[in-house]
C-alpha positions in Angstrom: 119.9 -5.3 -97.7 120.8 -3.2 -100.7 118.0 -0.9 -102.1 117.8 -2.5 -105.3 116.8 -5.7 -103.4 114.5 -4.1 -101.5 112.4 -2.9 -104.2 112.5 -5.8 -105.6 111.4 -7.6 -102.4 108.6 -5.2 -102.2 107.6 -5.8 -106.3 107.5 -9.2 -105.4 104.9 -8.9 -102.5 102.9 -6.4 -104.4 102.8 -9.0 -107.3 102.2 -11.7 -104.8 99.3 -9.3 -102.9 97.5 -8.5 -106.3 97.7 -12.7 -107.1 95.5 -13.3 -103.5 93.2 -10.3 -104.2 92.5 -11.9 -107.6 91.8 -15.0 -106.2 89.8 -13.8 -103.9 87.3 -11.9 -106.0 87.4 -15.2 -108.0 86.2 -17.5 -105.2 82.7 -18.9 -105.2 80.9 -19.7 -102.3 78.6 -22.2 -101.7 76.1 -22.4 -99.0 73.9 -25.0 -98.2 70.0 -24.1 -97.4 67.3 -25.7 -96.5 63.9 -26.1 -94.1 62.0 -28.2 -91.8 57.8 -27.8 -90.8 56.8 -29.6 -88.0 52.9 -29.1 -88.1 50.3 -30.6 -85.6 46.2 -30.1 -85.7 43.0 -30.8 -84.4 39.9 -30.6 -85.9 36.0 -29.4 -85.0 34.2 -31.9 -85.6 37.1 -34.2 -86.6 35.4 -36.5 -89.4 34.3 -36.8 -93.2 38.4 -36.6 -93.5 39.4 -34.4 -91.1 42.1 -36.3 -88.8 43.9 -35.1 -85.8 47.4 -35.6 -86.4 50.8 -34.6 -87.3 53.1 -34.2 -90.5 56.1 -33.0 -91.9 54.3 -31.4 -94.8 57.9 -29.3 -96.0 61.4 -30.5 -96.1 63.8 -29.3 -98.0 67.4 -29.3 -98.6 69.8 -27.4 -101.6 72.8 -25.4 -102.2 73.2 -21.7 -103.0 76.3 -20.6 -105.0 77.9 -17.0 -105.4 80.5 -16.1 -107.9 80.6 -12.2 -108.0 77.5 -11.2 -109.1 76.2 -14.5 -110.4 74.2 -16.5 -107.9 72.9 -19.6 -108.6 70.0 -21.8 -106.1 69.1 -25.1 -106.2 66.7 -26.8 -103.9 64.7 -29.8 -103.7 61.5 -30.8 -101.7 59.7 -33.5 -100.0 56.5 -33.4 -99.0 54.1 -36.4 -98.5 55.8 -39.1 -100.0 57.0 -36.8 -103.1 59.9 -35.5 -104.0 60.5 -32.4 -106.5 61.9 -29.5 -107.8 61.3 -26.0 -105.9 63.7 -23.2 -106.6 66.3 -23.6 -109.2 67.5 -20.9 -111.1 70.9 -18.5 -111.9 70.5 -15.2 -111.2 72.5 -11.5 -112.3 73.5 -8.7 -110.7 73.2 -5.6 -112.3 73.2 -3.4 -110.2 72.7 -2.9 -106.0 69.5 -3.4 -106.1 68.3 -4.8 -109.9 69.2 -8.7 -110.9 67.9 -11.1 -113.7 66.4 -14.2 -112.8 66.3 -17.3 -115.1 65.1 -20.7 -114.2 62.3 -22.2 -112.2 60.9 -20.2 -109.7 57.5 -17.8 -108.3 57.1 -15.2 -110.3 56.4 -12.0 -108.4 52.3 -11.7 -107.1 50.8 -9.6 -104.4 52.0 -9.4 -101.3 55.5 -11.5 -100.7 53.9 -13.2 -103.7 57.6 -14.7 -105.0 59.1 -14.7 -101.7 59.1 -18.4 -99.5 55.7 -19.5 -97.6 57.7 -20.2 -94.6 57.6 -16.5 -93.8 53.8 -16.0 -94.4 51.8 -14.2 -91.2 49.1 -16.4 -91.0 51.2 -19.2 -91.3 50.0 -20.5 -94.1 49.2 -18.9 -97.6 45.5 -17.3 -98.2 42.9 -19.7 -99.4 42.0 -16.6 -102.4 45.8 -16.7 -103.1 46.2 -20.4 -102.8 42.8 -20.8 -105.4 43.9 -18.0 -107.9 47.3 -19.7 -108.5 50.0 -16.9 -107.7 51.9 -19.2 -105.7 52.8 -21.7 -108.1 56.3 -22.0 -109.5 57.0 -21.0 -113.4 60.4 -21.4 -116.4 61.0 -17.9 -116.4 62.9 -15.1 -116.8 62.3 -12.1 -114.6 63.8 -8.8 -113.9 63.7 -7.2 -110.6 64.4 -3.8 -109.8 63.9 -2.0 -106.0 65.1 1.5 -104.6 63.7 3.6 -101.4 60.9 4.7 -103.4 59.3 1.6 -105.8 59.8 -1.9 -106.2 58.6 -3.4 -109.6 59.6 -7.0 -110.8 58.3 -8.5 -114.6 58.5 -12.2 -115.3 58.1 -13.9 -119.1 57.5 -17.5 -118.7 55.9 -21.3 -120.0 53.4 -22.8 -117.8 54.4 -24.6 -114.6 53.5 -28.0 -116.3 56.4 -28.0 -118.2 58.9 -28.7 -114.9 57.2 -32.1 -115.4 56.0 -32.7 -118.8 57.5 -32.0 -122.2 56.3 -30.1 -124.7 54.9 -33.4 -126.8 53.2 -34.5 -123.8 51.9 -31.1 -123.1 50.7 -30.9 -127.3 51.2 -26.7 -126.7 52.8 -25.4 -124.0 51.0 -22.8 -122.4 53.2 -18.6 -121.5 52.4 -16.0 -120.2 54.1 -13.1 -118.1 53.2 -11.6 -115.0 54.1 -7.8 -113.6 54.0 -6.4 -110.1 54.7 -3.2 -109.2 54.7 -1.1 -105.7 55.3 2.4 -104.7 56.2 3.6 -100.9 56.6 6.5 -100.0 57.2 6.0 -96.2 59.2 3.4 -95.2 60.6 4.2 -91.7 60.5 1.5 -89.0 57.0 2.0 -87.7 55.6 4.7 -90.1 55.0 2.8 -93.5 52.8 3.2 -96.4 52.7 0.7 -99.4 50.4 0.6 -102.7 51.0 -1.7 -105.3 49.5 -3.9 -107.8 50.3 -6.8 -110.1 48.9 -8.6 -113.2 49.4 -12.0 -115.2 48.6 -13.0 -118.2 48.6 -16.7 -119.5 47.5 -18.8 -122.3 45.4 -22.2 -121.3 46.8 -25.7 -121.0 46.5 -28.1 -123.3 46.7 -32.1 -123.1 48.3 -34.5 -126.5 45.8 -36.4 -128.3 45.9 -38.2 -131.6 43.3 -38.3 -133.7 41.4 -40.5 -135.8 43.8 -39.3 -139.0 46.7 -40.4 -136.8 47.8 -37.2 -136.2 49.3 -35.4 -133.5 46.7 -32.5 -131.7 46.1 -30.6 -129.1 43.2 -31.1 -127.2 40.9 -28.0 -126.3 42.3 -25.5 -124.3 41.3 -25.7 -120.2 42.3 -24.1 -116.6 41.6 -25.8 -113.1 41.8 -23.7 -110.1 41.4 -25.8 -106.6 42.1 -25.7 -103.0 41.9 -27.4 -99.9 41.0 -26.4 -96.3 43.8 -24.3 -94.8 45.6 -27.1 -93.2 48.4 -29.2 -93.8 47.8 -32.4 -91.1 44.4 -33.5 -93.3 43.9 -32.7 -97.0 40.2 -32.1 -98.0 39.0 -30.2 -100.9 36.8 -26.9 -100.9 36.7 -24.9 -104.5 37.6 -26.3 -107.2 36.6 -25.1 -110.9 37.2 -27.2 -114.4 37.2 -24.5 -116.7 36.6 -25.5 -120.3 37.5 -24.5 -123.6 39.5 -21.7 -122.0 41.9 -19.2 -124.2 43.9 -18.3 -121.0 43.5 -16.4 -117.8 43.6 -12.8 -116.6 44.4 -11.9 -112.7 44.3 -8.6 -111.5 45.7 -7.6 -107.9 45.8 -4.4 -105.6 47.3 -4.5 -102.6 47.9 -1.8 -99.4 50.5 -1.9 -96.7 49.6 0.3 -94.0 52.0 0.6 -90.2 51.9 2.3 -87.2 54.6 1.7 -84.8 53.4 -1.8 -83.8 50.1 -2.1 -85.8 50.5 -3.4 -89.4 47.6 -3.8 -92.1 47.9 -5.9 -95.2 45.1 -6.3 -97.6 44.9 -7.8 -101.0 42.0 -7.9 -103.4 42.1 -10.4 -106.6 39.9 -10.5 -110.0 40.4 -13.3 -112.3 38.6 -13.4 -115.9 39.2 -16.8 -118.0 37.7 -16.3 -121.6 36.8 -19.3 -123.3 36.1 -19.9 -127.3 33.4 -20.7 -129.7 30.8 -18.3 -127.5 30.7 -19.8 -124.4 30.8 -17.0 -121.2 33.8 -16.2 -119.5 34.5 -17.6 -116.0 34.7 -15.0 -113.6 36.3 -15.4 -109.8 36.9 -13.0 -107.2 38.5 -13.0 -103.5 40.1 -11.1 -100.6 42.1 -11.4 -98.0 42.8 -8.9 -94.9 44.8 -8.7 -92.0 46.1 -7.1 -88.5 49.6 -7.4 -87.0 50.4 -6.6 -83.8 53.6 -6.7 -81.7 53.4 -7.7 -78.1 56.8 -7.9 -77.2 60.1 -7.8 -78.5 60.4 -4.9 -81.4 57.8 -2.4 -80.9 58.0 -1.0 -84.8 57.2 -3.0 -87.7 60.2 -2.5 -90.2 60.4 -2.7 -94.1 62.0 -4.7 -96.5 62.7 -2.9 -100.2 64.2 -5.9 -101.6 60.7 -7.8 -101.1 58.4 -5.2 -101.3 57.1 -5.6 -97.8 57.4 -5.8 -94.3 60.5 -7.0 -93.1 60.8 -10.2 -90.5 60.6 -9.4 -87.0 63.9 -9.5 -84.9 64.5 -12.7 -82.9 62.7 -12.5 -78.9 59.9 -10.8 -80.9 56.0 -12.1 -80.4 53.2 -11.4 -82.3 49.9 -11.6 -82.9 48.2 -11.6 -86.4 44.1 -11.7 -87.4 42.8 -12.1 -90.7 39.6 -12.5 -92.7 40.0 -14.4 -96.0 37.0 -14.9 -98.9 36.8 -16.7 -101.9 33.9 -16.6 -105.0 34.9 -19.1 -107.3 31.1 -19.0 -108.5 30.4 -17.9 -111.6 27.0 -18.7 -112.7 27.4 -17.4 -115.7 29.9 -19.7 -117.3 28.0 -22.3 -115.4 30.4 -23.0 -112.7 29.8 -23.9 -109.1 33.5 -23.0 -107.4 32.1 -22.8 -104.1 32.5 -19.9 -101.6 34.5 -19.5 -98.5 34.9 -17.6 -95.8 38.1 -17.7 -93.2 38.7 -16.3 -90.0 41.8 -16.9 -88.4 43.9 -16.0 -85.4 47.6 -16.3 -85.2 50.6 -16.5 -82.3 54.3 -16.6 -84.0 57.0 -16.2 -82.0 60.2 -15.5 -84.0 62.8 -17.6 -81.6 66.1 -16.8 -83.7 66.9 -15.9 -87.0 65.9 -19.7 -88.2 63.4 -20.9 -86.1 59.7 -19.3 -85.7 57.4 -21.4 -83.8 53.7 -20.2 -84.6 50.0 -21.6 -83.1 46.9 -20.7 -85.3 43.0 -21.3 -85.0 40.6 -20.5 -87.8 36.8 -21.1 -88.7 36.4 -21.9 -92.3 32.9 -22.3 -93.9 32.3 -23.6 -97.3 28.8 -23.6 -99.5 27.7 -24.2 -103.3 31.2 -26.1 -104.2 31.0 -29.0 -106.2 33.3 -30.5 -104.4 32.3 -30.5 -101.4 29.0 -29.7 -99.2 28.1 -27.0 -97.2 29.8 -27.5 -93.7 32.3 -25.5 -91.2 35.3 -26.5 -89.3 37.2 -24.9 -86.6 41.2 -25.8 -87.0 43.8 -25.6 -84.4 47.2 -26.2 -85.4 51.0 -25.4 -84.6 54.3 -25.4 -86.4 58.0 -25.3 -85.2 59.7 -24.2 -88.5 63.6 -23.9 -89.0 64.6 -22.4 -92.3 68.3 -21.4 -93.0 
């Protein structure tokens, strides 16, 4: 073959060569995700609607797309005869470790605060973080920014109501923003240190009236913060508090990440101010949450993650063993409101099988008093989970 062909064999491939590369950097890919709870319990004393049973209180099923550094997740749940909306947003790289996040989705709140409850310790989310609200989804945009030294994320958004209503039904729509930030110092498998701290801000919901005029109005501003026992199988209510004539709602949050080689501590504190207009006294809350991890076998060193901001999921073969105390004022006698207070001690197995499935067995004794929603009584829980995320 003559030289002159030649190079213009060899043109042609580069040409041909460059074409593919193009393509693909060009490509999107699309995954599907997804995740399945399998949840059994049994109750002491099982009665005044506490039911031994079992339920499928999480399924989910959705797509994530990636197109260079454009990601976009949509998921949808069904839980009890419901189906909605969880995560759904587009999302930015900017950098290795810094992205924009638009769409509907947790803001970032305390510990794993906007990460998935599937991958909670105690199995299920604290009661105090459960009551305060930090775990609820928001139309937001958030920035998120994490290196070997801090992790900070910031989050403007409208309230969660308006994944469901519109702003006439709504009459105002409530916003807000929430910040959390974290420094560590010491992140090496087994020797960790973690401080951090977040805060939210928003404005109260509001209902549409009309009033005697005919007009359009907003009715008085309001907040209600409830939960239930810490179960999925049986749904029965602890705290609640109707907070009226509310201008919105402070929460304040420190937080501490402590690990030695096998031994983990993670502790979160929560304060929660609601002012309210034309004199009446704020509403006031308060809670906690503590707990101890310990690995028995598998890894021996607890590991971090900087992308979340704490400890990383142990390896498959892994099992582990995790105590915690969780308490809850939602007194404030003050503003006139009986909350109710809790206390919870629990005790939980998880054994990480593979990278999808973690089956988990907890107890717990949780003790209630001076809620208006319920009366003064404890239960003991024993439940189990086989969970397969992907």
């Amino acid at each position: 073959m003559k030289k002159s062909h030649k190079l213009a064999c060899l043109l042609l491939l580069a040409s041909f060569s460059t074409l593919f590369s193009v393509s693909a950097q060009d490509k999107i890919t699309v995954t599907p995700i997804g995740r399945i709870h399998v949840d059994g319990a049994f109750y002491l004393p099982s009665k005044d609607g506490f039911s031994d049973g079992a339920a499928l209180p999480e399924i989910r099923a959705g797509v994530r797309a990636q197109y260079q550094k454009w990601m976009a997740r949509v998921e949808i749940g069904y839980s009890y005869g419901k189906i909605g909306m969880k995560d759904v947003y587009i999302q930015r790289g900017l950098g290795d470790k810094d992205y924009l996040r638009l769409g509907y989705f947790i803001p970032q709140f305390g510990i794993r605060g906007g990460g998935s409850a599937s991958y909670k310790p105690g199995m299920l989310p604290q009661i105090s973080e459960s009551f305060f609200r930090t775990m609820t989804g928001k139309i937001g945009f958030g920035y998120t920014r994490y290196n070997p030294s801090y992790f900070l994320s910031a989050t403007a958004f409208v309230g969660g109501r308006s994944l469901t209503l519109n702003a006439t039904e709504q009459g105002k729509v409530s916003v807000g923003g929430s910040v959390r930030g974290v420094w560590h110092p010491y992140t090496e498998p087994g020797s960790i240190l973690h401080v951090g701290g977040s805060v939210s801000y928003e404005t109260a919901s509001h209902t549409r009236l009309i009033n005697d005029a005919g007009d359009e109005e907003a009715s008085a501003g309001f907040r209600t913060f409830s939960v239930s026992f810490p179960t999925t199988v049986s749904k029965v209510p602890m705290l609640e508090a109707d907070v009226t004539d509310a201008v919105g709602d402070w929460k304040l949050s420190p937080e501490l990440t402590l690990s030695k080689d096998r031994f983990a501590l993670e502790s979160q504190f929560y304060y929660m101010k609601v002012p309210r207009h034309n004199g009446i006294p704020s509403y006031h809350a308060v809670g906690t949450f503590g707990m101890v991890r310990c690995l028995l076998f598998g890894d021996n060193k607890y590991r971090y993650s900087e992308a979340e901001g704490a400890l990383a999921l142990p390896s498959p073969k892994t099992l582990e063993l995790v105590a915690g105390y969780d308490y809850t004022n939602a007194d404030s006698h003050a503003a006139g409101i009986d909350g109710g207070i809790s206390n919870d001690w629990n005790l939980t197995l998880n054994y990480y099988i593979n990278k999808y499935m973690i089956a988990r067995l907890r107890y717990s004794y949780t003790d209630v008093r001076n809620s208006s929603v319920c009366e003064r009584r404890g239960v003991n829980i024993i439940q189990a989970r086989l969970q397969f995320v992907f």
